[in-house]
C-alpha positions as CSV (number, residue, x, y, z in Angstrom):
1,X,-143.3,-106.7,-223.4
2,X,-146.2,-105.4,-223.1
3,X,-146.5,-102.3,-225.6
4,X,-146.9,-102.3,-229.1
5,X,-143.4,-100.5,-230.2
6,X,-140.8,-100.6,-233.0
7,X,-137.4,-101.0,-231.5
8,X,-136.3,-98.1,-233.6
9,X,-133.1,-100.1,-234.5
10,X,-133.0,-98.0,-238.2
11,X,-134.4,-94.6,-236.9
12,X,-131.1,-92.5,-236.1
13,X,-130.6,-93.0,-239.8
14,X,-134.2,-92.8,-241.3
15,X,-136.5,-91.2,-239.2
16,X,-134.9,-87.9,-240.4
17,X,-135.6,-88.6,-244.1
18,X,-139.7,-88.9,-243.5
19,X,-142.2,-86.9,-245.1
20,X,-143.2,-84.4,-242.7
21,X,-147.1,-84.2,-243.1
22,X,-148.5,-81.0,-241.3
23,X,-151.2,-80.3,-238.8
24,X,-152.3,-76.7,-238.1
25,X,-150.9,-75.3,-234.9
26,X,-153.5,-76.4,-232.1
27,X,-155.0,-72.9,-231.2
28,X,-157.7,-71.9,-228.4
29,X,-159.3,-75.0,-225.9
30,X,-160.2,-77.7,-227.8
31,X,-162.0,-79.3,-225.3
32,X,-164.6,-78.3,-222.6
33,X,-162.2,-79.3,-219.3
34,X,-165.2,-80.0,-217.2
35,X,-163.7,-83.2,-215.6
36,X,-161.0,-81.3,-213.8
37,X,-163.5,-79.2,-211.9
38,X,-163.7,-81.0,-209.0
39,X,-159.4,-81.4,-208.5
40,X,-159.2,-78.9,-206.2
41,X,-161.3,-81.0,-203.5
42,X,-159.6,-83.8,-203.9
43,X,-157.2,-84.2,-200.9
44,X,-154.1,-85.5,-202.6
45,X,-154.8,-82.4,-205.2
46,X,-151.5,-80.2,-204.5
47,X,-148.8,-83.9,-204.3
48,X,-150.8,-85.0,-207.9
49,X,-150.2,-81.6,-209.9
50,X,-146.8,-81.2,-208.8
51,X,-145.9,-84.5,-209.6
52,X,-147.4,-84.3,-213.3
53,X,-145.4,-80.5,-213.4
54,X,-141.9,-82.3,-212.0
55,X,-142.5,-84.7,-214.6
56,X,-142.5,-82.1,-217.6
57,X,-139.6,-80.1,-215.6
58,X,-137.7,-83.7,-215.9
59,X,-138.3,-83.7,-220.0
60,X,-141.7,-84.5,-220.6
61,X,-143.5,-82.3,-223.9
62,X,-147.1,-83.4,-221.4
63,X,-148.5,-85.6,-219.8
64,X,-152.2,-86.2,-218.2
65,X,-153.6,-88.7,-215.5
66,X,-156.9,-89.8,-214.1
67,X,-157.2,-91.4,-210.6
68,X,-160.8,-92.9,-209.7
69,X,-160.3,-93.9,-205.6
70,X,-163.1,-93.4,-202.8
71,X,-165.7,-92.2,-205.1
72,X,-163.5,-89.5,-206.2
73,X,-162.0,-88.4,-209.5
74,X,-159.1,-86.5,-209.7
75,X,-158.3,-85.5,-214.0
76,X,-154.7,-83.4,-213.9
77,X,-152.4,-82.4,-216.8
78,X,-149.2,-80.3,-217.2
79,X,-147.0,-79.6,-219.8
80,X,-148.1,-78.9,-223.3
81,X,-150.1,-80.0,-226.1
82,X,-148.5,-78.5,-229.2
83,X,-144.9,-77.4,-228.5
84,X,-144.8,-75.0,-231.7
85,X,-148.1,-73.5,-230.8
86,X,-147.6,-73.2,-226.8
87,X,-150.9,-75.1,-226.3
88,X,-151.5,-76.0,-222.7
89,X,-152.0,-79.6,-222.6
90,X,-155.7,-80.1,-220.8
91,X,-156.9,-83.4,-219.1
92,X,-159.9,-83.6,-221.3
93,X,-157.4,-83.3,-224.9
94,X,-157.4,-87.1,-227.1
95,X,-154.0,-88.7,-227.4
96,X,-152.9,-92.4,-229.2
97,X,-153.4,-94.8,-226.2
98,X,-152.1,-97.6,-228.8
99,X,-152.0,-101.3,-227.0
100,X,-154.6,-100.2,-224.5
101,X,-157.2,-101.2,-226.9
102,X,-156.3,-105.4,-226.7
103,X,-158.4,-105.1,-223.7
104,X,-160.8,-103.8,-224.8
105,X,-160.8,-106.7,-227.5
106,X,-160.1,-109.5,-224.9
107,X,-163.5,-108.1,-223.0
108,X,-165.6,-107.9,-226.7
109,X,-164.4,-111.8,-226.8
110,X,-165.5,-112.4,-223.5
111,X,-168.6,-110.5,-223.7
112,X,-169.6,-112.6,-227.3
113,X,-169.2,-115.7,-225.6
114,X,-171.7,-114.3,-222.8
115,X,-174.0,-113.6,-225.7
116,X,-173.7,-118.1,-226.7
117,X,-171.7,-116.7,-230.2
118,X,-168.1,-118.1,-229.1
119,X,-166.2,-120.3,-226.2
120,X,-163.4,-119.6,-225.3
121,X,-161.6,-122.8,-226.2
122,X,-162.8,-123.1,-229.8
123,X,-160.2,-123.2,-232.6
124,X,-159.6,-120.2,-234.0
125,X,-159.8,-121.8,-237.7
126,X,-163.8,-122.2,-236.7
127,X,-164.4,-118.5,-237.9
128,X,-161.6,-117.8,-239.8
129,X,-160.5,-119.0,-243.2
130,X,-157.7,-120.5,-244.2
131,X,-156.8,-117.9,-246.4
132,X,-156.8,-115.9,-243.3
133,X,-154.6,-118.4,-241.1
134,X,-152.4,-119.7,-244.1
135,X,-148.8,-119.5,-243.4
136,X,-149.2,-118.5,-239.6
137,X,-147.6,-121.5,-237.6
138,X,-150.0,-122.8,-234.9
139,X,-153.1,-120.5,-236.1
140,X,-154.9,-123.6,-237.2
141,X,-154.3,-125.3,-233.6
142,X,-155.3,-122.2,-232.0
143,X,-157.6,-121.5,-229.3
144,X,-159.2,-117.9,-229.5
145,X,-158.1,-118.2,-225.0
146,X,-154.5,-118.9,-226.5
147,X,-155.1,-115.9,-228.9
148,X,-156.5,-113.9,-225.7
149,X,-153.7,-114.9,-223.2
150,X,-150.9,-114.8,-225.8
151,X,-149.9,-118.2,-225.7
152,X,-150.9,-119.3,-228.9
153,X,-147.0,-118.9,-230.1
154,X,-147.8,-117.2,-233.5
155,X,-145.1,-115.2,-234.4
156,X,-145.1,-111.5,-233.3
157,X,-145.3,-109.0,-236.7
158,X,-143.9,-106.8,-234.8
159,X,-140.7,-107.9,-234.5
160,X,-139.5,-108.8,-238.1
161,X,-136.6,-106.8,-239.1
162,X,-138.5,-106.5,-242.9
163,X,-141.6,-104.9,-241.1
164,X,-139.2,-102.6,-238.8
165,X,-137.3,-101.4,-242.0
166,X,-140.2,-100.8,-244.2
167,X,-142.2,-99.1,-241.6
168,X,-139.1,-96.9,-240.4
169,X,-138.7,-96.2,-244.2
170,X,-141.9,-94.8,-244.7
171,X,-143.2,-93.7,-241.0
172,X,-146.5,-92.0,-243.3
173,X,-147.5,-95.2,-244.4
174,X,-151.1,-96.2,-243.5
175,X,-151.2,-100.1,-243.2
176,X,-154.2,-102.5,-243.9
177,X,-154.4,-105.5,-241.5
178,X,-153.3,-108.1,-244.3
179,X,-150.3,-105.9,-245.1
180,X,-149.3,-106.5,-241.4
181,X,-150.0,-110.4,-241.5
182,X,-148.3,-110.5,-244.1
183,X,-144.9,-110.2,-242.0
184,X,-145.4,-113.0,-240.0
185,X,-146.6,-115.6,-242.5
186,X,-144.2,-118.4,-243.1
187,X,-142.4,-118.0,-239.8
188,X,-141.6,-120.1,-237.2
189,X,-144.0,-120.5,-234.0
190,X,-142.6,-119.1,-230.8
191,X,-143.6,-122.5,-229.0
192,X,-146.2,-125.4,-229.2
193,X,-149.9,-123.9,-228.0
194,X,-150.4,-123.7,-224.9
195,X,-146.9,-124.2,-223.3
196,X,-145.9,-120.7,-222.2
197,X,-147.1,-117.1,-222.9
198,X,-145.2,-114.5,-225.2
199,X,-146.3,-111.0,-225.9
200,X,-147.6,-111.3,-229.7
201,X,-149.6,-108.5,-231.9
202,X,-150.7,-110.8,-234.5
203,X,-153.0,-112.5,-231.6
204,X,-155.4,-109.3,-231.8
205,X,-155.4,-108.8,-235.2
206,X,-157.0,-111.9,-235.7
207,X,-158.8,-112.0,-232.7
208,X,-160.3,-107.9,-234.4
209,X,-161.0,-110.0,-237.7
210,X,-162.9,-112.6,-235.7
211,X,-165.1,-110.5,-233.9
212,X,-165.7,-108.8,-237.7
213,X,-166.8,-112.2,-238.8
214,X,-169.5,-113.2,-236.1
215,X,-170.8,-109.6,-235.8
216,X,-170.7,-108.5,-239.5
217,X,-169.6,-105.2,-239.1
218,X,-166.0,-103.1,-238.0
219,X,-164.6,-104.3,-234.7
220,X,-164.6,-100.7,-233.5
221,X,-167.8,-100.4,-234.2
222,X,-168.7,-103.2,-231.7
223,X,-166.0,-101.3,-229.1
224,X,-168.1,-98.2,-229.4
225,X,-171.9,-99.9,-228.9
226,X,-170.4,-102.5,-226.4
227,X,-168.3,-100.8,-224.4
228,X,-167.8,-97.1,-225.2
229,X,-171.1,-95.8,-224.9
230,X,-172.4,-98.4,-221.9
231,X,-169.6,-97.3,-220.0
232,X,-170.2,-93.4,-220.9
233,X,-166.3,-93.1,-222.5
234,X,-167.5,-89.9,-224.4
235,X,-163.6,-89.4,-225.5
236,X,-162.8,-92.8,-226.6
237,X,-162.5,-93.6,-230.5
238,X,-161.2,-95.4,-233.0
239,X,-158.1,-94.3,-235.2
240,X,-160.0,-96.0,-238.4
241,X,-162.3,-93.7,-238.2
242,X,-160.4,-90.3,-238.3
243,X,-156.8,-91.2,-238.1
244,X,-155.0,-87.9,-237.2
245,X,-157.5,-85.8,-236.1
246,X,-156.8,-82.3,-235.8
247,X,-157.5,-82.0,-232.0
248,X,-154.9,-84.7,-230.9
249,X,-152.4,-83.9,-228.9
250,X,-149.2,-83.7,-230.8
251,X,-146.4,-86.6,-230.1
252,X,-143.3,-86.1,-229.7
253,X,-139.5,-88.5,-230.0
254,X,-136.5,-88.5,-228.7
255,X,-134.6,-88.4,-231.4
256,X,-130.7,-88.2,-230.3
257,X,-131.8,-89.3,-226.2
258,X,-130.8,-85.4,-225.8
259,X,-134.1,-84.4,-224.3
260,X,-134.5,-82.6,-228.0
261,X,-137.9,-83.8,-229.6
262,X,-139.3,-84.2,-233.3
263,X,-143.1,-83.9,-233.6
264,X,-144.1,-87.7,-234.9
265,X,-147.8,-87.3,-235.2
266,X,-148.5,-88.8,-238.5
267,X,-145.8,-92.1,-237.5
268,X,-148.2,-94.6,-236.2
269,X,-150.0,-95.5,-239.5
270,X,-149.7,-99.3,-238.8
271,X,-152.7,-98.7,-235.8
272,X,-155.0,-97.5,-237.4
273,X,-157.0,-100.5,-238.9
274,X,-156.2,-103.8,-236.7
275,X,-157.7,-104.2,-233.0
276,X,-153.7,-104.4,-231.7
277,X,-153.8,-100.4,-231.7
278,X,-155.2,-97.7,-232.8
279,X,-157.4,-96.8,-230.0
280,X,-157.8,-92.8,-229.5
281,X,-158.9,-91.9,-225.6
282,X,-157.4,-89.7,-222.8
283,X,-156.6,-90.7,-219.3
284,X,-160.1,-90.0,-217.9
285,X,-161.3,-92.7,-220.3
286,X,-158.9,-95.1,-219.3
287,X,-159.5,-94.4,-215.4
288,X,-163.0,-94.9,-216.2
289,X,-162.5,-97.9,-217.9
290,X,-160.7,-99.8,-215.5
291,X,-163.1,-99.1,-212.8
292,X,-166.0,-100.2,-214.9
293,X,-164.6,-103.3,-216.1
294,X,-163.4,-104.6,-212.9
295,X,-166.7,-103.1,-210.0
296,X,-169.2,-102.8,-213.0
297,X,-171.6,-104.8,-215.4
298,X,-170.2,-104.8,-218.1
299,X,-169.3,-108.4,-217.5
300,X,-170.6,-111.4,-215.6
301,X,-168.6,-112.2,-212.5
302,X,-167.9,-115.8,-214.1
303,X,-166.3,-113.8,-217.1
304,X,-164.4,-111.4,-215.2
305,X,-162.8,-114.2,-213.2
306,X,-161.7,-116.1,-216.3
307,X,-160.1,-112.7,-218.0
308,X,-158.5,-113.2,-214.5
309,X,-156.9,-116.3,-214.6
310,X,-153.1,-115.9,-214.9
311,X,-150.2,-117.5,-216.6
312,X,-146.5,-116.5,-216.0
313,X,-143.9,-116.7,-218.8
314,X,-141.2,-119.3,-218.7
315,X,-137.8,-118.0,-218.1
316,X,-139.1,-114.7,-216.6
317,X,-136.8,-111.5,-216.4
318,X,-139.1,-108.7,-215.4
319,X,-138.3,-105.7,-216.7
320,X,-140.7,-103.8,-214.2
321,X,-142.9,-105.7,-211.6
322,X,-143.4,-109.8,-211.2
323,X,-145.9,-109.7,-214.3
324,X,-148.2,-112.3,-214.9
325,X,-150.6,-112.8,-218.2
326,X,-154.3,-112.9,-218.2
327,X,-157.4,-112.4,-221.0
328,X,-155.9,-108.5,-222.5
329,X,-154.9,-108.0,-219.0
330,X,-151.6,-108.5,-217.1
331,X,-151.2,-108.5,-213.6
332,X,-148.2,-106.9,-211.6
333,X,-146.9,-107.5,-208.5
334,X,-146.4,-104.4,-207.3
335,X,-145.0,-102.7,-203.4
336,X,-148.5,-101.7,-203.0
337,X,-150.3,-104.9,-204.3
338,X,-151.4,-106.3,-207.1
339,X,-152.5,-104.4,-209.9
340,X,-154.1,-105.1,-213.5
341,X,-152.9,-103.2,-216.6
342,X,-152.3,-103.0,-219.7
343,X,-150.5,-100.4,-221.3
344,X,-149.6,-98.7,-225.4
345,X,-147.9,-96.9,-227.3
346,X,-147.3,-95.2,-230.5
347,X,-144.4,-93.6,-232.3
348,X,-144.8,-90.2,-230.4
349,X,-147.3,-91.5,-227.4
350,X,-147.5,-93.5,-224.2
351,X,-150.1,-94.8,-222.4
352,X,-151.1,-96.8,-219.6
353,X,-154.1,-98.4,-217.2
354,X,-154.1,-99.6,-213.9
355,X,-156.6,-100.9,-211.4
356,X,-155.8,-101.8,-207.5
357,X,-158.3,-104.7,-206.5
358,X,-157.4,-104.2,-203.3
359,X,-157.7,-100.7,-202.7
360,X,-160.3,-99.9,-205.3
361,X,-158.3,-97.1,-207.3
362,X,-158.1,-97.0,-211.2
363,X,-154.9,-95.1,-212.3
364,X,-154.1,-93.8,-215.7
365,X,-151.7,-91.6,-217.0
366,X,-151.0,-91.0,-220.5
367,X,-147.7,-88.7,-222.4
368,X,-147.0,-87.0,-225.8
369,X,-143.1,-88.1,-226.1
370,X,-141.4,-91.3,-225.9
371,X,-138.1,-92.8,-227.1
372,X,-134.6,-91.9,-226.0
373,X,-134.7,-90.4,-222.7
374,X,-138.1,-89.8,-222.5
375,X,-139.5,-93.4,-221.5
376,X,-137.6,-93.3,-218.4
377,X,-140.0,-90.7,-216.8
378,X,-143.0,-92.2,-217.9
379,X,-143.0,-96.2,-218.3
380,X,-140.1,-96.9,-216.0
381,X,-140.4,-99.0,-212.6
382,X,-138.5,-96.0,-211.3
383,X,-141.6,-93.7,-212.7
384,X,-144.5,-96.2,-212.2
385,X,-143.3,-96.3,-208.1
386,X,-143.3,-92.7,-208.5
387,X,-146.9,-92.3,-209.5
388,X,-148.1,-94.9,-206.8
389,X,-146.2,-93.4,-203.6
390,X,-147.9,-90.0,-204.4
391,X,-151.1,-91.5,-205.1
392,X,-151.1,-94.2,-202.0
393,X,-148.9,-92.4,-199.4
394,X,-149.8,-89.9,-197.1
């Protein structure tokens, strides 16, 4: 796993009965599409757009991808933004990139201990309380790596049936970090520390509340003055901020798997606070991202290699690609080499963030619909081959 989402086990019989908040119809460009420009040069221009417009013939409300190869950029979108209003979807528009953002936190980490404020193999109970850690099996043996690479074996929120419930009960809610916590205090670690790697949210919420105790202010604040703005992400922010602003990019599910969406905008209410989610970009930010991180200064070589260093999880049954676990990165084994990534989602939203080391390409593509039949178009190995053949194959 390595997503953020509810296995909507409940939804066929509560999504229906939600609240229904609404957002004016999205109306006019709400963006200034300057990054798609230049497409038309690019010399895989005419394969990539009728790939992204297949892809919304095939079911998908829109979708948008970045691709930073050669010293070119190529920003394409098809497929629509609002489906009530008929709003083109634009390349430039924000969407929920959700799990995305546990890089970014792995590389804040990384960067503090640059700055002589962390290592890497302290306890995690050196900076936080243990009010914070009480009840969370194995957070007071903890390494803040282990919390990094998931293999600290704290127990994933994510997956408690009580959190799944309430949050498909009430998909309106807006959570607070502790709230979150709370559902996986008092339950059994995964494993001992150390011993194998399991996908776990509750790693980045405490690793978010540590960086908020060394640096004395909102983790997303550090994101933007660390990494947003160096890096010249002029599209990336923080759901804490503005949760549901009114230029996003409405999201769409899958209701019934009959191709037939619900718009599920306001659903992702648990993100919006905790440094596990929450992150608003587009794919040109992602793109961007990717290539600055891994052929820019953002971090020292000697960092960079140790976000790189890899563990594979015991038992393995790879849904997609061989897939290994580094520092808020994974690596997959892919037919046209290896790649890192992460990738997120929301209730309503998909993202995810690729970057070839050996050909030097940063690939991003992020949707409005998910669920049901939807994911197989977007986040499938069938769809991820998809993308790669039309971007690597002549």
């Amino acid at each position: 796993m390595i997503t953020k989402k509810i296995t909507p086990i409940l939804s066929l019989l509560l999504i229906w009965g939600c609240t229904q908040k609404e957002l004016p119809i999205l109306s006019g460009t709400s963006c200034d599409n300057v990054i798609s420009e230049a497409n038309i040069e690019h010399p895989r221009h005419t394969d990539l757009q009728q790939l992204l417009q297949d892809l919304v013939r095939d079911g998908l409300p829109g979708i948008q991808m970045s691709i930073r190869q050669d010293g070119r950029n190529w920003n394409g979108s098809a497929g629509k933004a609002d489906l009530a209003g008929g709003q083109d979807l634009l390349a430039c528009d924000i969407t929920r990139v959700g799990s995305t953002v546990k890089t970014f936190t792995a590389l804040t980490v990384l960067m503090l201990q640059e700055e002589g404020k962390l290592t890497l193999n302290d306890p995690v109970r050196d900076y936080l309380s243990p009010a914070q850690l009480e009840g969370l099996e194995n957070a007071d043996e903890a390494t803040i790596r282990q919390l990094l690479e998931h293999s600290s074996g704290i127990y994933n929120y994510i997956l408690n049936l009580e959190f799944q419930t309430a949050s498909l009960n009430d998909l309106t809610r807006v959570w607070q970090p502790e709230e979150l916590l709370a559902y996986a205090r008092g339950k059994s670690a995964t494993f001992a520390p150390g011993s194998d790697v399991a996908y776990s949210n509750t790693n980045y919420i405490l690793l978010g509340q540590l960086i908020e105790q060394i640096e004395g202010k909102a983790f997303y604040e550090i994101f933007r003055e660390k990494i947003s703005e160096p890096a010249g992400l002029e599209y990336t922010r923080f759901a804490a901020t503005d949760p549901v602003p009114e230029s996003i990019i409405r999201g769409y599910v899958d209701l019934y798997s009959k191709l037939e969406v619900i718009d599920a905008t306001h659903y992702s209410g648990w993100d919006y606070f905790t440094a596990d989610g929450g992150l608003i970009a587009n794919a040109h930010d992602l793109a961007l991202f990717m290539e600055t991180l891994f052929t820019g200064s953002l971090l020292s070589d000697v960092s960079r290699e140790e976000m790189l260093s890899w563990k594979r999880p015991s038992g393995s049954n790879f849904e997609l690609f061989e897939t290994d676990f580094g520092l808020g990165i994974f690596r997959m084994n892919t037919p046209y080499g290896a790649a890192y990534m992460h990738s997120g989602d929301a209730i309503g939203y998909y993202a995810t963030m690729f970057y070839f080391p050996q050909q030097q390409t940063a690939i991003a593509w992020a949707v409005n619909g998910n669920y049901g039949k939807l994911d197989q178009f977007s986040q499938s190995r069938e769809a991820m081959e998809r993308v790669f053949k039309t971007v690597f194959e002549e």
